[in-house]
C-alpha positions as CSV (number, residue, x, y, z in Angstrom):
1,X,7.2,121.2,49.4
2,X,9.4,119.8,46.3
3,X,8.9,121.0,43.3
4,X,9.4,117.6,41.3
5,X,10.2,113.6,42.7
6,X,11.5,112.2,40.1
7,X,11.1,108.4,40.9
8,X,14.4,106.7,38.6
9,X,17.8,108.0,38.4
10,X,18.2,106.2,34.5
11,X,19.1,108.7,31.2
12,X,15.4,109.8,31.4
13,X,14.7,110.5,35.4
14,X,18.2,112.2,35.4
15,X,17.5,114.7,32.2
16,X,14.1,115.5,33.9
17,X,16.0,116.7,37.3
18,X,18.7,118.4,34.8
19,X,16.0,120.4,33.0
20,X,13.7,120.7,36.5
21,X,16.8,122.1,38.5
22,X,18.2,124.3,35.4
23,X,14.6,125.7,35.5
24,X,14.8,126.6,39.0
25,X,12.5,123.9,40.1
26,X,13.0,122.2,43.7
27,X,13.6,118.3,42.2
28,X,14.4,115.5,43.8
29,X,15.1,111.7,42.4
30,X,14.6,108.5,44.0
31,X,17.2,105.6,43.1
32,X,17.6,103.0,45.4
33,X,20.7,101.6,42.7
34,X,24.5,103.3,43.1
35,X,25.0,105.4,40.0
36,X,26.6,104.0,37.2
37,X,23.9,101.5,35.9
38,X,23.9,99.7,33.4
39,X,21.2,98.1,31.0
40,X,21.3,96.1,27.5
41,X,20.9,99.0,25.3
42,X,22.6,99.5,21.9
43,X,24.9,102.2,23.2
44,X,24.4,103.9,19.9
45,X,23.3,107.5,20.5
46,X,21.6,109.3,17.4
47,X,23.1,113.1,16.7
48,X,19.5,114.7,18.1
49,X,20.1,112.7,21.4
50,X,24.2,114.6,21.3
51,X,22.8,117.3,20.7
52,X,20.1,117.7,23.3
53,X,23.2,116.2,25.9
54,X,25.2,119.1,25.0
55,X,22.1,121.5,25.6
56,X,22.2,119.7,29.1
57,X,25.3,120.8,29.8
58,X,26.7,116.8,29.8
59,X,30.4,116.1,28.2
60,X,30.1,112.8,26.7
61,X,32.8,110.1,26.1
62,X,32.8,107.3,23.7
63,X,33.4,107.0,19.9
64,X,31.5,109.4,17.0
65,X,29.2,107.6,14.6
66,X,28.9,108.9,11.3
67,X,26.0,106.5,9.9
68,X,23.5,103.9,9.6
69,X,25.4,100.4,7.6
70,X,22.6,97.6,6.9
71,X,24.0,94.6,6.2
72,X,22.1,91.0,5.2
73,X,24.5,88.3,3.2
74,X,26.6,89.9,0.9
75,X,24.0,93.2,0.5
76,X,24.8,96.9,2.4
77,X,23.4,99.9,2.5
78,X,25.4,102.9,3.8
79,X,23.8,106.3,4.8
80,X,25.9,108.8,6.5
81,X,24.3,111.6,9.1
82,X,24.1,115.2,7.8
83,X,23.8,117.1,11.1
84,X,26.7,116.3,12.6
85,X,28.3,113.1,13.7
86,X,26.4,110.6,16.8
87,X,27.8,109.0,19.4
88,X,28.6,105.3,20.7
89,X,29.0,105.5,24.3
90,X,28.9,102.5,27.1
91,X,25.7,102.7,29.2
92,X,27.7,103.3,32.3
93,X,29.6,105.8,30.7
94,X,26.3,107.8,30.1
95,X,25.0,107.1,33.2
96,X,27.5,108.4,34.9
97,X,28.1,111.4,33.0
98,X,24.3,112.6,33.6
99,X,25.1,111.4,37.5
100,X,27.8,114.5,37.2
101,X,25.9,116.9,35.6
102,X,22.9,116.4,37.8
103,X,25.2,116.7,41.3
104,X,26.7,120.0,39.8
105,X,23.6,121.2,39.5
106,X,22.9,120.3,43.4
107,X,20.2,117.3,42.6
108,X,19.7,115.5,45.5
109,X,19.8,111.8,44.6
110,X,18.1,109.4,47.8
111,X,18.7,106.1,47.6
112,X,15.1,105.4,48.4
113,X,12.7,103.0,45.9
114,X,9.0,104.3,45.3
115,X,6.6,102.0,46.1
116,X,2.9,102.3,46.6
117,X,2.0,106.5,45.6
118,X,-0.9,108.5,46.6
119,X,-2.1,112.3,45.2
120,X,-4.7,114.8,45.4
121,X,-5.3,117.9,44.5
122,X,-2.6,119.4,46.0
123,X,0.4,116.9,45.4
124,X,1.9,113.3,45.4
125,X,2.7,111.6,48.3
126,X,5.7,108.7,47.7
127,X,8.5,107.0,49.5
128,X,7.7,109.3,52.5
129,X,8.2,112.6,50.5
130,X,5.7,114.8,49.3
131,X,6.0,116.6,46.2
132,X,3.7,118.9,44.0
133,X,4.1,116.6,41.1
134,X,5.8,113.0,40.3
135,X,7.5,111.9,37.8
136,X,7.4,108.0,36.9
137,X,11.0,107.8,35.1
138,X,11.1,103.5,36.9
139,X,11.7,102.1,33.3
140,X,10.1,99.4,30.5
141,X,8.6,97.6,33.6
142,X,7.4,100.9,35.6
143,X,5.3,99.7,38.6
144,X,4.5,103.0,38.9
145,X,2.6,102.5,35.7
146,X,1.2,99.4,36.7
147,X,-0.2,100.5,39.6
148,X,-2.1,103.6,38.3
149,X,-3.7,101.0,35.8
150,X,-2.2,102.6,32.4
151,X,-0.3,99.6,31.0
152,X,-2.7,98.6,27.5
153,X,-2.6,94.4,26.6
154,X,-0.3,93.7,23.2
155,X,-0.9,91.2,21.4
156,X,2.0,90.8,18.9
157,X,4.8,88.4,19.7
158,X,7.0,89.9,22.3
159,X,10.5,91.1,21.0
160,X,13.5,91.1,23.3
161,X,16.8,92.5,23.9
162,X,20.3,90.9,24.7
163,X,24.2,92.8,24.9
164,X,27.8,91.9,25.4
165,X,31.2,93.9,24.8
166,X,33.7,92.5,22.7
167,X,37.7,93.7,22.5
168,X,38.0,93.9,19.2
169,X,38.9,97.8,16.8
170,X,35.9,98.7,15.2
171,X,36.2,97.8,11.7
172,X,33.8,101.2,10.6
173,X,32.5,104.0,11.9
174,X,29.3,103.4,11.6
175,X,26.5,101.5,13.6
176,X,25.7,98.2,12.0
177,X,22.4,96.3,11.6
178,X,23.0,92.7,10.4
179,X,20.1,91.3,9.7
180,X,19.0,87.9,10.3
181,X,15.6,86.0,9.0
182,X,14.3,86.3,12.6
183,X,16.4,88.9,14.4
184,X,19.1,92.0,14.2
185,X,22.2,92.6,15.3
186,X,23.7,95.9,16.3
187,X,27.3,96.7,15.9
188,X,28.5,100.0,17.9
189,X,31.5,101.6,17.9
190,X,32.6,102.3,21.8
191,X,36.5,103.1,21.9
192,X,39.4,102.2,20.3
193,X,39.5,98.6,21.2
194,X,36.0,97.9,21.7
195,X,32.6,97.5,20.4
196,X,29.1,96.9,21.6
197,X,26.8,94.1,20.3
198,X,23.0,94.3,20.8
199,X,20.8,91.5,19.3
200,X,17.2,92.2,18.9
201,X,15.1,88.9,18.6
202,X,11.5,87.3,18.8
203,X,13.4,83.7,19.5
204,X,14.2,83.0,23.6
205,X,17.7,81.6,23.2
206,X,20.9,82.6,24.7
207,X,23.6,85.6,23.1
208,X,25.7,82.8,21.7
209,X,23.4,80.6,20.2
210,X,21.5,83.9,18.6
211,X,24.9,84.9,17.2
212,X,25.4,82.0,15.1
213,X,22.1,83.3,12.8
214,X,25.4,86.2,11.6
215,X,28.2,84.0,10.8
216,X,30.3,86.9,9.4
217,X,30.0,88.7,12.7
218,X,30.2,86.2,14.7
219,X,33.4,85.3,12.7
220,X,34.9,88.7,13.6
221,X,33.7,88.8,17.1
222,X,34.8,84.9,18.4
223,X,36.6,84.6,21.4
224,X,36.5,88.1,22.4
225,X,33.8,89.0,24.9
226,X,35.1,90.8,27.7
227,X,31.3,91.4,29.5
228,X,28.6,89.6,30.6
229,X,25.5,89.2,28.9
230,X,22.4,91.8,29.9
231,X,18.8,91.4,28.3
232,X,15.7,93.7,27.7
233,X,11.8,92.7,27.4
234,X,9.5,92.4,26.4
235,X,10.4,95.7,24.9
236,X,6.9,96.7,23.4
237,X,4.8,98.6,25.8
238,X,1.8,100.3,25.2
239,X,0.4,102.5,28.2
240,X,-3.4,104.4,27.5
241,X,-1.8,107.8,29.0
242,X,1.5,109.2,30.0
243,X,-0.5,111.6,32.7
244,X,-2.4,110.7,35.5
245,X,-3.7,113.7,38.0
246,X,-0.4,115.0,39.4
247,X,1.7,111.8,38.0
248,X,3.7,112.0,34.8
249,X,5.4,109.1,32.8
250,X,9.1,109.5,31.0
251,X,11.0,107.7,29.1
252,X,10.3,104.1,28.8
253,X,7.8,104.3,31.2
254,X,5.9,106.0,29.3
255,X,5.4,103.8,26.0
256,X,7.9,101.7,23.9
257,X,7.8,100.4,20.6
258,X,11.1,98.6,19.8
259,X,14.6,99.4,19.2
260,X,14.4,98.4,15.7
261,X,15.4,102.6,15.2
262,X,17.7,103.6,18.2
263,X,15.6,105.9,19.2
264,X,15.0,105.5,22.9
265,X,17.2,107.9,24.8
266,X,16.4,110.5,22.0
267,X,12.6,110.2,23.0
268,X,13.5,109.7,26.3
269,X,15.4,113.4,26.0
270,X,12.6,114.9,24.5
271,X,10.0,114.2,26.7
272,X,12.0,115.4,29.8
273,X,11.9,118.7,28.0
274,X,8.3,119.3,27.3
275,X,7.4,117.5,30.9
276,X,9.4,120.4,32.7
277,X,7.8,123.2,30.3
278,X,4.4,121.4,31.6
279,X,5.1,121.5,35.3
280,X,6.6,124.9,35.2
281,X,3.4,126.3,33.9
282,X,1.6,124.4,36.4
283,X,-0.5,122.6,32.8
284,X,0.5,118.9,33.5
285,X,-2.2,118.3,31.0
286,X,-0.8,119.4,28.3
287,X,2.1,117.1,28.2
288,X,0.2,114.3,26.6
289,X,0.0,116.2,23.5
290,X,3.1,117.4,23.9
291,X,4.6,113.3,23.8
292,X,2.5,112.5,21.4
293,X,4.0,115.1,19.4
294,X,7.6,114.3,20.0
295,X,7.2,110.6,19.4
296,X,5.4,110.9,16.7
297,X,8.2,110.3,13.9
298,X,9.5,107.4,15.8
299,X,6.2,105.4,16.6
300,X,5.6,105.9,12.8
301,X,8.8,105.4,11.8
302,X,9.2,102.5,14.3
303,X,5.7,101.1,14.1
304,X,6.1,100.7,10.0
305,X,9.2,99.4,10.0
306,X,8.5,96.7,12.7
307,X,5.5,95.8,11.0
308,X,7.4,95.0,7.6
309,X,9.8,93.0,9.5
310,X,7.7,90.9,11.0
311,X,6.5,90.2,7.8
312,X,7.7,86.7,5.9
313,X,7.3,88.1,2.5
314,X,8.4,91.3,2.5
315,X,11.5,91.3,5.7
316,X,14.1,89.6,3.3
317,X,13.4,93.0,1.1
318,X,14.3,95.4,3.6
319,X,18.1,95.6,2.7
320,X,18.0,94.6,-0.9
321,X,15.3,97.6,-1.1
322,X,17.8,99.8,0.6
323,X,20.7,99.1,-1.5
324,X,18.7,100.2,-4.6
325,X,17.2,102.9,-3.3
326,X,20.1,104.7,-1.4
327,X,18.4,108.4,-1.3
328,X,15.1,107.0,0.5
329,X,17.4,105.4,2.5
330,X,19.4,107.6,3.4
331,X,16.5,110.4,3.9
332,X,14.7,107.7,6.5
333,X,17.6,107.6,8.8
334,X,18.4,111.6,8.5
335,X,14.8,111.6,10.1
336,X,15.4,109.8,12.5
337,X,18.7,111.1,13.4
């Protein structure tokens, strides 16, 4: 019988096989798309989330990030990382550089989608394998989730998601947050020629028409979009457990707050870790307390910051309070980095 079916071959089902078969667990994942795949993320990867890469044993490309830059009008705050320099990489390059890693560790990936699972005491039954445990790693939207009945109702206004690639040099090597009176916009560094733009909004409009809410961006960034546009949402997801009998959730599937921190494959990284130290010691219940530790900075982190933002009064003070006060600042994104 397998070990571990890992149903999603994304950043977080991949790290879960990478830690399952470094642990000398029998793991298998189930990905009916052809590795790479991409997804509107801020490509921006925080230098916990490098560092638990390298652990993995994956080489990353892309560009190093040495800070956080907020930026609203004429207003910026600068703080620079202290452990070591992150990482903007294109979401296909990451992809395909856990794809790699995973096949030299002999990681069978089927192209086979999970649909409807069963379990019992024993094991998990899905997709016509059997497996002594599963591993929902099927995303923000994970029908897995859905259909085990752990997805909570949100009521606060649904946030979403949009990216594009434009050929023009970074101008810094930092990420960039513009901020906006109703969105963000995320400027990564990705290679020489070439950065990535992530827009983070409560309005339904398209990329373009979002854009024009940074006219000094959008000034630097006009004419040259070399990619399509990809969007996210809603991205908030709140989910009553992230363990069901034999079933475990990773990664977004397991409970999302925003991107507002750039967190997400960090957390994602995390929780592979602990889920494998919980299914070697045959304890899958002791993984809920184990998430809830490792999130814990973020969804506070996350959860306060988002709530400030969506706050008329106090949003336009985010950056002006950041300017003057550049050691907080600067302390609050060393956390989170």
């Amino acid at each position: 019988m397998i070990d571990l079916l890992v149903a999603g071959g994304g950043p977080a089902g991949l790290a879960t096989a990478i830690h399952a078969a470094s642990a000398g667990l029998d793991v298998v994942v189930a990905e009916p798309r052809t590795a790479p795949v991409d997804k509107a993320c801020g490509e921006g990867l925080m230098p916990g989330a490098v560092r638990a890469l390298r652990e993995l044993g994956v080489t990353l490309p892309g560009r190093p990030i040495h800070g956080i830059r907020y930026l609203d009008g004429d207003r910026l705050a600068e703080a620079r990382f202290r452990a070591g320099p992150g990482r903007g990489v294109r979401r296909t390059e990451l992809h395909g550089a856990l794809s790699r890693r995973a096949a030299d560790l002999g990681v069978p990936v089927l192209p086979l989608r999970v649909g409807p699972v069963g379990q019992d005491a024993r094991g998990v039954t899905a997709a016509g394998l059997t497996a002594r445990y599963l591993v929902a790693a099927d995303g923000l939207h994970s029908p897995i989730r859905r259909q085990l009945g752990l997805e909570r109702p949100d009521t606060r206004p649904p946030r979403y998601g949009l990216r594009r690639h434009f050929a023009v040099a970074p101008w810094t090597d930092c990420v960039e947050v513009h901020w906006a009176p109703r969105s963000e916009a995320y400027v990564t560094p990705l290679a020489p020629d070439l950065v990535g733009v992530a827009i983070l909004t409560s309005q339904r409009a398209p990329f373009d028409e979002q854009l024009t809410a940074f006219p000094a961006l959008a000034r630097l960034l006009h004419s040259h979009a070399t990619t399509p546009v990809r969007g996210a949402g809603p991205l908030r997801r709140r989910v009553r457990a992230r363990v069901e009998g034999r079933i475990l959730l990773v990664g977004d599937a397991a409970g999302y707050i925003d991107a507002l921190t750039g967190e997400g494959i960090s957390l994602a990284l995390a929780g592979a870790a602990h889920l494998v130290r919980c299914v070697r010691a045959d304890r899958p219940q002791d993984y809920e307390q184990a998430w809830h530790r490792a999130s814990r900075r973020y969804r506070l982190l996350t959860d306060g910051l988002l709530r400030v933002r969506s706050n008329p009064r106090l949003a336009p003070r985010i950056v002006p309070l950041a300017t003057r006060l550049p050691a907080l600042f600067s302390h609050l994104v060393n956390q989170l980095a």
